[in-house]
C-alpha angles and dihedrals in degrees: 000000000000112000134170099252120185107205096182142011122275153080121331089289102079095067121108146178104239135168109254130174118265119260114249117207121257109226078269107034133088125215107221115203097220134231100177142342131219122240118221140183084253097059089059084052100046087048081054107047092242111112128093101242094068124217128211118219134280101040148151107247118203124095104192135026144152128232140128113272121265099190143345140207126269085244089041106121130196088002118102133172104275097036109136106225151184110213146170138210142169093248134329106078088104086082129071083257129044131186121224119199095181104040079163083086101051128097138206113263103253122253110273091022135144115226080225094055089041090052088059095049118082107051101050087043100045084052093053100043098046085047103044103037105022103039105015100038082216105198142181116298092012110141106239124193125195127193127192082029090170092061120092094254090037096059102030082054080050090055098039092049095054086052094054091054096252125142103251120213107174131190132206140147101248137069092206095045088053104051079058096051089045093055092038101050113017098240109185093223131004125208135189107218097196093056089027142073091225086192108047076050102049084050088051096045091050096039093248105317110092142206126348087189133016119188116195134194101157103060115190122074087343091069092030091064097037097065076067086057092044110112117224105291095012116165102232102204106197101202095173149312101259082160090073110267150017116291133228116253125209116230091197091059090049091053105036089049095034090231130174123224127202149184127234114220118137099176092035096053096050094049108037097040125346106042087163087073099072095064090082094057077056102046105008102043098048094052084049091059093047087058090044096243114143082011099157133242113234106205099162128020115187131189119245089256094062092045094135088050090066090049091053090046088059097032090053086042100244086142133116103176121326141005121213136193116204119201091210 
């Protein structure tokens, strides 16, 4: 099979479209013939040797796709050949076959679904969700903002907020990004950040009070700023540090305003302490796609062979949503 293969650590340039060999199933594994894959922050970080799960080279990148099952294992139960999925691995979805060693996790691609739009779909859902309902108890009339809201986990927490009948402020760098996140997503209010004091606006918006709940992405001055729009008891989720690097957090702001700060780590979470939690990516996410909430927004599909043009799409921030890569 073809397959993006990294043989060495580095920038987008080091990936390639080799031969490899195709996966067998274990007795408990599935082999998933594969549409498209999602692209993620993580991927960049994992090419270049950056992320915390560490790879050795030469590997398979991709942690989430969509495609239709090839073959399962003998002790494989409820999965057949033919079956249309979403799935997710730790790499390897970057190949036309990927194996899958917990098709428990993985969910039916939803009636009237792309197997593009499925394979952006789990990653950025499973973050929101884990953000805004497991660690945040985001409920009705809660004032959510959302920064980086043109990014894959940005705009699936907008979605998922307004769901969940919050009031959705989201942020973003660019006039043109936002108006798609806005009609995408039905934001309640929309702010450039670069042209924009977000938090004179959020104050404004709120009538003074703040955020309930701020979910950040982006880290830096962006978090930094944020802790001045937080309302009195805000939960302030940190989901990564796409500006580069961790921020520095005031402790003065934390006490004065009683906020909570916490941490945002699906797959962590569930393995190291609340296994239980991952029964809702299995029950609770698959009934929210079939109503189209957290469906993505596919802004850029590139073939295998332009694999490092997807990562520089999301690296230079082209992206409004998601990034895919199709095998076809």
């Amino acid at each position: 099979m073809r397959a993006v293969v990294a043989d060495r650590l580095g920038d987008p340039s080091v990936l390639q479209v080799k031969e490899v060999p195709t996966p067998e199933p274990g007795p408990r594994d599935v082999v998933v013939r594969v549409g498209a894959a999602g692209v993620n922050f993580p991927d960049i970080l994992s090419v270049a040797g950056t992320y915390q799960h560490k790879q050795q080279v030469p590997f398979i990148p991709g942690m989430e796709g969509a495609g239709t099952i090839h073959a399962v294992g003998s002790d494989v139960r409820g999965w057949k050949p033919g079956d249309k999925v979403i799935f997710g691995v730790r790499p390897g979805a970057f190949a036309e076959y990927a194996k899958v060693t917990k098709p428990d996790g993985m969910m039916r691609l939803p009636d009237g679904w792309s197997e593009i739009e499925g394979a952006g779909y789990r990653v950025a859902a499973h973050t929101a969700y884990h953000a805004l309902v497991h660690r945040a108890g985001t409920k009705k009339g809660d004032v959510v903002l959302v920064h980086g809201a043109s990014g894959g986990v940005g705009l699936a927490a907008v979605q998922l907020a307004k769901h969940l009948g919050a009031y959705v402020i989201a942020t973003g760098g660019d006039d043109a990004r936002l108006a798609i996140v806005k009609s995408h997503s039905g934001a309640d209010a929309v702010v450039n950040y670069r042209t924009t004091d977000f938090v004179a606006a959020v104050k404004e918006l709120t009538g003074g009070k703040g955020a309930d709940v701020i979910y950040d992405p982006v880290g830096g001055e962006v978090l930094e700023k944020s802790m001045r729009a937080a309302a009195y008891g805000a939960r302030l989720l940190i989901i990564g540090f796409t500006s580069g690097g961790p921020s520095t957090i005031m402790s003065n702001h934390v006490l004065i305003k009683g906020l909570t700060v916490l941490g945002v780590r699906a797959g962590e979470t569930i393995a190291r302490i609340a296994p239980e939690l991952g029964r809702d990516y299995i029950e609770v996410l698959p009934k929210l796609a079939a109503q189209g909430v957290m469906r993505p927004h596919i802004s850029h599909c590139f073939p295998m062979e332009r694999a490092a043009d997807a990562f520089r799409a999301l690296i230079d921030r082209q992206v409004v949503g998601k990034v895919v890569i199709t095998t076809a």
